[in-house]
C-alpha positions as a LaTeX table, in Angstrom:
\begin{tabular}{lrrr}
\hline
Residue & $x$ (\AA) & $y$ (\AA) & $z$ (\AA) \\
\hline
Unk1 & $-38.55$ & $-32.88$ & 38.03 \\
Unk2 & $-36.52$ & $-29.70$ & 37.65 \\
Unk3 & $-35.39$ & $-28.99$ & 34.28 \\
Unk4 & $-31.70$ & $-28.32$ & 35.15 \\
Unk5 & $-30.64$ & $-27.30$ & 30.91 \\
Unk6 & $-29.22$ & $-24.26$ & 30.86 \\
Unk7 & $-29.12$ & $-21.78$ & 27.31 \\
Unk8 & $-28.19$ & $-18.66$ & 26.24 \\
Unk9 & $-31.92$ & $-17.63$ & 25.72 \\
Unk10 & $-33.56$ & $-18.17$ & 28.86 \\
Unk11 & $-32.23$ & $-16.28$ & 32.00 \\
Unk12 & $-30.94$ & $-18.64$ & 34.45 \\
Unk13 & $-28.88$ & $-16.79$ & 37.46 \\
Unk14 & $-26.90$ & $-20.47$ & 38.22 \\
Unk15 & $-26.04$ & $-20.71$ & 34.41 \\
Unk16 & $-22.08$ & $-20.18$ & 34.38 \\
Unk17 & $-20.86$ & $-17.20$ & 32.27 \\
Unk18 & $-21.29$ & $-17.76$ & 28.84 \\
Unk19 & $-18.44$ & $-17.06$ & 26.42 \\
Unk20 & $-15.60$ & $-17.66$ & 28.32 \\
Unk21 & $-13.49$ & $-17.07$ & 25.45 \\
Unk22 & $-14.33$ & $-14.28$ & 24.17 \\
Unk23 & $-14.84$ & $-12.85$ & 27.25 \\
Unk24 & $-11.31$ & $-13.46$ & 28.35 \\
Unk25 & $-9.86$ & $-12.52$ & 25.30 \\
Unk26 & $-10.95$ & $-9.11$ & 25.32 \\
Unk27 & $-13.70$ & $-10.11$ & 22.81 \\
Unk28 & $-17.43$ & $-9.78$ & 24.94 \\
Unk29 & $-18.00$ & $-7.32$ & 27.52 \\
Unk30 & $-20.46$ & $-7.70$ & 30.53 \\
Unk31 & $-23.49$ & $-6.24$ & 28.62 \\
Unk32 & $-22.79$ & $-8.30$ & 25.52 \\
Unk33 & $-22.71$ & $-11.55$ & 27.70 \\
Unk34 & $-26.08$ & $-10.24$ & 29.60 \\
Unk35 & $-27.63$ & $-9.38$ & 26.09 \\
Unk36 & $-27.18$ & $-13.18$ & 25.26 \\
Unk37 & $-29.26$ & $-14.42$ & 27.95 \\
Unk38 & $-31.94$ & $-13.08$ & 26.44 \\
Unk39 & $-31.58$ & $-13.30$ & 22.98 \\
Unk40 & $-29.84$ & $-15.38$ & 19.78 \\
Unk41 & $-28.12$ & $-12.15$ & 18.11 \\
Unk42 & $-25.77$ & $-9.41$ & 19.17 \\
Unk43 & $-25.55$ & $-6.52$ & 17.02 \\
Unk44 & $-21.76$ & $-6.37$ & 15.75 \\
Unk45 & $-20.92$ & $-4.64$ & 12.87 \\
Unk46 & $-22.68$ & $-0.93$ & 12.16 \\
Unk47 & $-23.31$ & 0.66 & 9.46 \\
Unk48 & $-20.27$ & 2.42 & 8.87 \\
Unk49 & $-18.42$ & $-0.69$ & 9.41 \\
Unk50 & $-20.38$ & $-2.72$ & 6.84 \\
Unk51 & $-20.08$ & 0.04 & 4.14 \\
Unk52 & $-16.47$ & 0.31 & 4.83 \\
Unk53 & $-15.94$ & $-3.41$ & 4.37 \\
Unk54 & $-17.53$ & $-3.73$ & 0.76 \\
Unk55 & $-16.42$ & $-0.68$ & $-0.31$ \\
Unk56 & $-12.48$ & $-1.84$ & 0.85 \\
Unk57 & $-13.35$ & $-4.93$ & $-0.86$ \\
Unk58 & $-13.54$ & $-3.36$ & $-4.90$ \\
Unk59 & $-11.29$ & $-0.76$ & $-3.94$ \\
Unk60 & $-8.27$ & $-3.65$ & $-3.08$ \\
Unk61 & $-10.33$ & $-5.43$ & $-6.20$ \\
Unk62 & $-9.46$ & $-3.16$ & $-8.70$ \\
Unk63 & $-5.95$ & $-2.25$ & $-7.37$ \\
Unk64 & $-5.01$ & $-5.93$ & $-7.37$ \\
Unk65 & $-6.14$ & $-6.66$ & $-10.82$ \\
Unk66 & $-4.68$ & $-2.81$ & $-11.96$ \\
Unk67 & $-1.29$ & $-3.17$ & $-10.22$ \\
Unk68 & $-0.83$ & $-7.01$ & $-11.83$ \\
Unk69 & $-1.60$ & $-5.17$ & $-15.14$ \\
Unk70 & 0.99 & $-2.05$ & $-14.46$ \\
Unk71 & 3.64 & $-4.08$ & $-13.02$ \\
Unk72 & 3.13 & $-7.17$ & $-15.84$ \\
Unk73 & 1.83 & $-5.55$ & $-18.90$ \\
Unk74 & 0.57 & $-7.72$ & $-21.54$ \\
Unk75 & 2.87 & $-7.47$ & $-25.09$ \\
Unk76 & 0.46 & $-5.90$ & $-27.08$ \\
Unk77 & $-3.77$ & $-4.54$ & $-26.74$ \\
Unk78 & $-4.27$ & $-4.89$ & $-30.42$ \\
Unk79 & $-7.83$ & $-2.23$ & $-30.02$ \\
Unk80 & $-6.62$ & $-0.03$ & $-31.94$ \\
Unk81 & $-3.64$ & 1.94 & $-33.50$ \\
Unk82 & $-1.67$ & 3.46 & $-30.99$ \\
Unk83 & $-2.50$ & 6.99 & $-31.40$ \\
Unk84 & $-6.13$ & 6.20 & $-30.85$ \\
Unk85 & $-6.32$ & 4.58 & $-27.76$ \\
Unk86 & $-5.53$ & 5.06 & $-24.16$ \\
Unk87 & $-5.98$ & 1.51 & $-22.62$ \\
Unk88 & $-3.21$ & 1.76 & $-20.32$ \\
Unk89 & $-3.67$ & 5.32 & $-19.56$ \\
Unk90 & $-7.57$ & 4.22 & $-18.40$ \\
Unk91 & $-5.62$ & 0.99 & $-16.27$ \\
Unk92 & $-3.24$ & 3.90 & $-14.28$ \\
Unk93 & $-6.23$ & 6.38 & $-13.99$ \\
Unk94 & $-8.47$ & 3.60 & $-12.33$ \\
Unk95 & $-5.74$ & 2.58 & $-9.87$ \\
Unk96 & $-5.03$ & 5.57 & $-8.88$ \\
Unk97 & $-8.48$ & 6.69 & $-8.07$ \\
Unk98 & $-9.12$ & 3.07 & $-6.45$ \\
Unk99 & $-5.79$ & 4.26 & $-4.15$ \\
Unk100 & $-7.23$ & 7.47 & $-2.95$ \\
Unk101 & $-11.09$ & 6.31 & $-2.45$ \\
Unk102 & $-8.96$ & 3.63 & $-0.77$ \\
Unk103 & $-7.26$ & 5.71 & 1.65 \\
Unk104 & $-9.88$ & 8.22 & 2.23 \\
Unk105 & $-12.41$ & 4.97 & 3.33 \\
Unk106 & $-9.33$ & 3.94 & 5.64 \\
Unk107 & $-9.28$ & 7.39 & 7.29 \\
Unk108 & $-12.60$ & 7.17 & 7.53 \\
Unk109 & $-12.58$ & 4.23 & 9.57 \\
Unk110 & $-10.00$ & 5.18 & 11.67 \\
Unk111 & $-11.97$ & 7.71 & 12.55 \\
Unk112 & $-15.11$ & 5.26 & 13.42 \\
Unk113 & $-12.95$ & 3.36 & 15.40 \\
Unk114 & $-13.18$ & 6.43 & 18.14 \\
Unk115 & $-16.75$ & 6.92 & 17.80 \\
Unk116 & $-18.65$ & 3.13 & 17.04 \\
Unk117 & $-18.91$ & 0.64 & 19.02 \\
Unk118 & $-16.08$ & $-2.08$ & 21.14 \\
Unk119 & $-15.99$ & $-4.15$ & 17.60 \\
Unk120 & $-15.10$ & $-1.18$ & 15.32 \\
Unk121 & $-11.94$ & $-0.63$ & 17.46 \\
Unk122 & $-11.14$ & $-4.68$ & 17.46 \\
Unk123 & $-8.84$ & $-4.03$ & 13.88 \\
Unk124 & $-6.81$ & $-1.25$ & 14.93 \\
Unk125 & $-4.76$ & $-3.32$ & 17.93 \\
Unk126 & $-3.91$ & $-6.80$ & 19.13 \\
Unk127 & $-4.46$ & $-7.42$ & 23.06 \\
Unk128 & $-0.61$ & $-9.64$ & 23.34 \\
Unk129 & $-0.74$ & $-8.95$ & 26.69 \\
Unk130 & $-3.55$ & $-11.47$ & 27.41 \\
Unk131 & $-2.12$ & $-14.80$ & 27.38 \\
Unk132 & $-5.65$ & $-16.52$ & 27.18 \\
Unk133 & $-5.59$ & $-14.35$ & 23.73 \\
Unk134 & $-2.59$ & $-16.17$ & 22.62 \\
Unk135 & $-4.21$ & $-19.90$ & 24.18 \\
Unk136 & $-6.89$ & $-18.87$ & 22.05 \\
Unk137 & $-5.02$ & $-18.18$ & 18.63 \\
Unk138 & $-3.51$ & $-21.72$ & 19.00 \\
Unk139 & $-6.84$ & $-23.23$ & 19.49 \\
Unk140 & $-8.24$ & $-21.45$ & 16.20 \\
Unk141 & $-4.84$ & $-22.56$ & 14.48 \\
Unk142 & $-5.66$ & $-26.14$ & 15.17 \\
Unk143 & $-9.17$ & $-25.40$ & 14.19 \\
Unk144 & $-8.73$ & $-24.34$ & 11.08 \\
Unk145 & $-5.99$ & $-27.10$ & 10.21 \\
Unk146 & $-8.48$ & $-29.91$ & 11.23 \\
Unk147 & $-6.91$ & $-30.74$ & 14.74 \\
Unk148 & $-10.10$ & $-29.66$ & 16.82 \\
Unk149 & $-13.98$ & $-31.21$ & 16.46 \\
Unk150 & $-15.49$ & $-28.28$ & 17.50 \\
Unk151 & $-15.26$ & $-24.48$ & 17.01 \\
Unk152 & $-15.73$ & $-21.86$ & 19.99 \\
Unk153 & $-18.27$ & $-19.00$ & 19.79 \\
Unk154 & $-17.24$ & $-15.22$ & 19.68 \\
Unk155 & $-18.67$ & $-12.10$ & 19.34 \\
Unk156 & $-16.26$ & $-10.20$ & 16.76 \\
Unk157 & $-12.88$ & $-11.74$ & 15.61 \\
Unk158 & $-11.79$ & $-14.58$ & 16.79 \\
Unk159 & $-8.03$ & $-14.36$ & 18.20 \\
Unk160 & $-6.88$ & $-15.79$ & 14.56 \\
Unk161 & $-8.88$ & $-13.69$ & 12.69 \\
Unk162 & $-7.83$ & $-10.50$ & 14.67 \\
Unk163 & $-4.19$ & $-11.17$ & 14.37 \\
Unk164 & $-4.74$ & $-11.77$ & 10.51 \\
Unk165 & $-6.58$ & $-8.84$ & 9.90 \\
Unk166 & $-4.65$ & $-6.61$ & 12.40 \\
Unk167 & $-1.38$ & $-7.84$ & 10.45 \\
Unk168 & $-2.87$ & $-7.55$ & 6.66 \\
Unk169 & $-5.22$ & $-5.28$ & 6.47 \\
Unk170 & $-4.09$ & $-2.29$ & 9.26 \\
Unk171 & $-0.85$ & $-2.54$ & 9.00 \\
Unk172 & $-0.60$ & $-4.03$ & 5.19 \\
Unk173 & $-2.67$ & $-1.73$ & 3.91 \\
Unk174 & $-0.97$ & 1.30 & 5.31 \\
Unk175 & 2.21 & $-0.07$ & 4.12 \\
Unk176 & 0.43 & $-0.01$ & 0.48 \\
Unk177 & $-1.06$ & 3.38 & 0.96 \\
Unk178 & 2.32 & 5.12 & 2.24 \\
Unk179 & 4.37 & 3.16 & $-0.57$ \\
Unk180 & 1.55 & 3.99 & $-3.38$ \\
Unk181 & 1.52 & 7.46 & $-2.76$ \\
Unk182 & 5.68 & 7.65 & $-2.68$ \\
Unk183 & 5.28 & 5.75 & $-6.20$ \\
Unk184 & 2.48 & 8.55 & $-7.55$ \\
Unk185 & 5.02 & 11.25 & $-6.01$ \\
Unk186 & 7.33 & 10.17 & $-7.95$ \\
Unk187 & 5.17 & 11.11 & $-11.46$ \\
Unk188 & 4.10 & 14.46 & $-9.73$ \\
Unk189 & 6.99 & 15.65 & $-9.16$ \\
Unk190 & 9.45 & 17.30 & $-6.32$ \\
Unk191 & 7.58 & 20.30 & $-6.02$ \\
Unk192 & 3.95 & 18.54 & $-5.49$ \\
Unk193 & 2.37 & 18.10 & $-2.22$ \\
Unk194 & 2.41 & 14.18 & $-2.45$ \\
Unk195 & 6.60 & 14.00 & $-2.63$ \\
Unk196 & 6.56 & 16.45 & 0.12 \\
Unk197 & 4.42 & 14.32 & 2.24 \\
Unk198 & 5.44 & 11.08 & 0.55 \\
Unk199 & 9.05 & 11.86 & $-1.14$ \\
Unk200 & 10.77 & 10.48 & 2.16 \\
Unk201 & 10.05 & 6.83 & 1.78 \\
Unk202 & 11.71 & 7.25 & $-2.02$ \\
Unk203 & 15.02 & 8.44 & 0.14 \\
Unk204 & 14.26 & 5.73 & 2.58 \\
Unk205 & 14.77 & 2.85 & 0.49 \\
Unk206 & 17.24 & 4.84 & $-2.06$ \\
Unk207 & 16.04 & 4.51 & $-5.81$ \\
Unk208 & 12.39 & 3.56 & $-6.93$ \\
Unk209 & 12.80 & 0.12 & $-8.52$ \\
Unk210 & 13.35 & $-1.29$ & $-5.14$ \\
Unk211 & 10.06 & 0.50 & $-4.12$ \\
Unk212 & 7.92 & $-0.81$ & $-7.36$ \\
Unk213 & 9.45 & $-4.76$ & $-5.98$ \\
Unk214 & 8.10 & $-3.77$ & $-2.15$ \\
Unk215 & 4.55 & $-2.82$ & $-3.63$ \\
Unk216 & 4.52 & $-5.37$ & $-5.68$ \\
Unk217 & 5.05 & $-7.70$ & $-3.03$ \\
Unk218 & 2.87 & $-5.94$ & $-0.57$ \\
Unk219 & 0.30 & $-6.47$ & $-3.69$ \\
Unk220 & 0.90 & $-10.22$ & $-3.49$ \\
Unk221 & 0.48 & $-10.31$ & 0.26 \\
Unk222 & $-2.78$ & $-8.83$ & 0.43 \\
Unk223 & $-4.01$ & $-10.77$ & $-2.95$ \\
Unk224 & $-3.55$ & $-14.39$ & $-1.14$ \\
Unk225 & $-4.52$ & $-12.81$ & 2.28 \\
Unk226 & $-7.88$ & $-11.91$ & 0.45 \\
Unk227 & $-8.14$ & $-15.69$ & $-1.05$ \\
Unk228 & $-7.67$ & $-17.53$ & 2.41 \\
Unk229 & $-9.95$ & $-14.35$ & 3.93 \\
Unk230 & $-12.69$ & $-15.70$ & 1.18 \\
Unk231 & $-11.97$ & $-19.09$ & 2.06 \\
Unk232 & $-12.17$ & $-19.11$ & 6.10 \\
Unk233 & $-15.39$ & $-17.03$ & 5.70 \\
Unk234 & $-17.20$ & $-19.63$ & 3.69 \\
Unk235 & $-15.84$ & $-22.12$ & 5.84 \\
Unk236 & $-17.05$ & $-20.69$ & 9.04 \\
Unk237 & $-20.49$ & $-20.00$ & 7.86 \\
Unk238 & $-20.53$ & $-23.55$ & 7.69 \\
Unk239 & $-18.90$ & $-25.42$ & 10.10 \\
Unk240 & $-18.34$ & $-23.13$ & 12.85 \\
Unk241 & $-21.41$ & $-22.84$ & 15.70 \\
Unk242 & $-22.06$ & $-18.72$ & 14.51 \\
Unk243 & $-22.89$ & $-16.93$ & 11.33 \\
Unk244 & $-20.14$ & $-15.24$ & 9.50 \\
Unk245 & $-21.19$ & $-13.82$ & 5.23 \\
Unk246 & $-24.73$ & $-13.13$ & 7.10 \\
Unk247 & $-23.17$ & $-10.76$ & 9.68 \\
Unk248 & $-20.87$ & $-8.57$ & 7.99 \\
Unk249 & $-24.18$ & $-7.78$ & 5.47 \\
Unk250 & $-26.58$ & $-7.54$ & 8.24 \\
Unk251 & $-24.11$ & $-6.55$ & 11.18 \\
Unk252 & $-25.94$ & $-8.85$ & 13.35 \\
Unk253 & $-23.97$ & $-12.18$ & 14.73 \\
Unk254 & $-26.22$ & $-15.41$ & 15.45 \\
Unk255 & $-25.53$ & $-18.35$ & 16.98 \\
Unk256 & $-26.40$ & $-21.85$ & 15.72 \\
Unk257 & $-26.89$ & $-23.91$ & 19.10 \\
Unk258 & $-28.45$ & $-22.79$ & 22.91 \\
Unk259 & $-25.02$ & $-23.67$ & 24.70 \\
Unk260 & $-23.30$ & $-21.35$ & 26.70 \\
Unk261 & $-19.32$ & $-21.80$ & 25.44 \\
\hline
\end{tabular}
């Protein structure tokens, strides 16, 4: 008898296209779907990627837990008298220079984005012209909620996951950057280089408390953003049919089963 089981290992030229999904999404290109006839990993994430990744991470890290302090100061540091210690002065130092080696890292990988691979340009833009993109954003919605028994594969992002980070990370994080640096321009002065580059956004919303209250809510944005981002990762490295934690260390995605979709 003819074994007639098809899987993502073995080539088979009657197998249908694996991937559907992702390939309709935008998300697997021909030689990515080819490469998984053969084997049970595609390479994903390169180096530059990965570095940029953990490196965002303790960056937003120490901002978050900086910023919280700077914006909500606690009453009193009883370290020592007052003309012997510099706590705060240490806090604003340390979110400053998480701000910069934050921005530089993000130019950086814009930059990547034009020279790595397919996934490196996957956070910079949101294909809303594909309507199986959007089918496939619902489906991950009702995933996620408990509404579906079983997860899809995909090669980078899924559709959810790309809108999310799209939304909170390229365009959040510029909105941090931009307002951060108006903020700093602020304490350098009119005639630095950071209010001429930055001192428009102070005009733009017309006095400086109302542009603490926007980064300070863009702060609270990104802080549960990075909590459900924790939460969905852990998640998927468990119940979904791909690894997740494993891939953004290693850059390498594998799949848990042989089936095609």
């Amino acid at each position: 008898m003819t074994d007639t089981n098809t899987t993502i290992h073995i080539p088979n030229p009657q197998a249908p296209t694996p991937l559907e999904a992702a390939r309709l999404t935008g998300g697997a290109r021909p030689e990515d779907i080819e490469s998984l006839r053969m084997q049970a990993a595609i390479y994903v994430y390169e180096v530059p990627v990965r570095i940029w990744h953990w490196l965002n991470a303790a960056a937003i890290t120490v901002l978050i837990v900086t910023g919280f302090l700077i914006g909500s100061p606690p009453p009193t540091i009883e370290i020592a008298e007052a003309t012997q210690q510099f706590t705060f002065g240490y806090i604003r130092f340390a979110h400053f220079a998480a701000g910069m080696v934050l921005t530089v890292a993000f130019l950086g990988r814009i930059y990547f984005a034009f020279i790595g691979n397919r996934h490196s340009r996957q956070l910079f833009y949101l294909p809303f012209w594909r309507l199986r993109w959007w089918k496939e954003l619902f489906f991950e919605l009702r995933w996620y909620a408990f509404l579906e028994k079983e997860p899809k594969k995909y090669i980078g992002h899924n559709p959810l996951a790309h809108f999310a980070m799209f939304t909170f990370i390229t365009l959040g994080m510029t909105f941090m950057i931009f307002t951060g640096f108006a903020l700093y321009a602020e304490g350098a002065g009119q005639d630095s280089i950071y209010y001429w580059a930055f001192g428009w956004i102070i005009d733009l919303v017309q006095n400086t408390q109302r542009l603490h209250t926007l980064h300070h809510l863009g702060m609270w944005a990104i802080t549960i953003f990075a909590i459900i981002h924790i939460y969905a990762a852990i998640r998927e490295d468990i119940m979904s049919r791909q690894s997740m934690i494993t891939t953004i260390i290693s850059g390498w995605r594998t799949f848990k089963d042989d089936r095609i979709e």
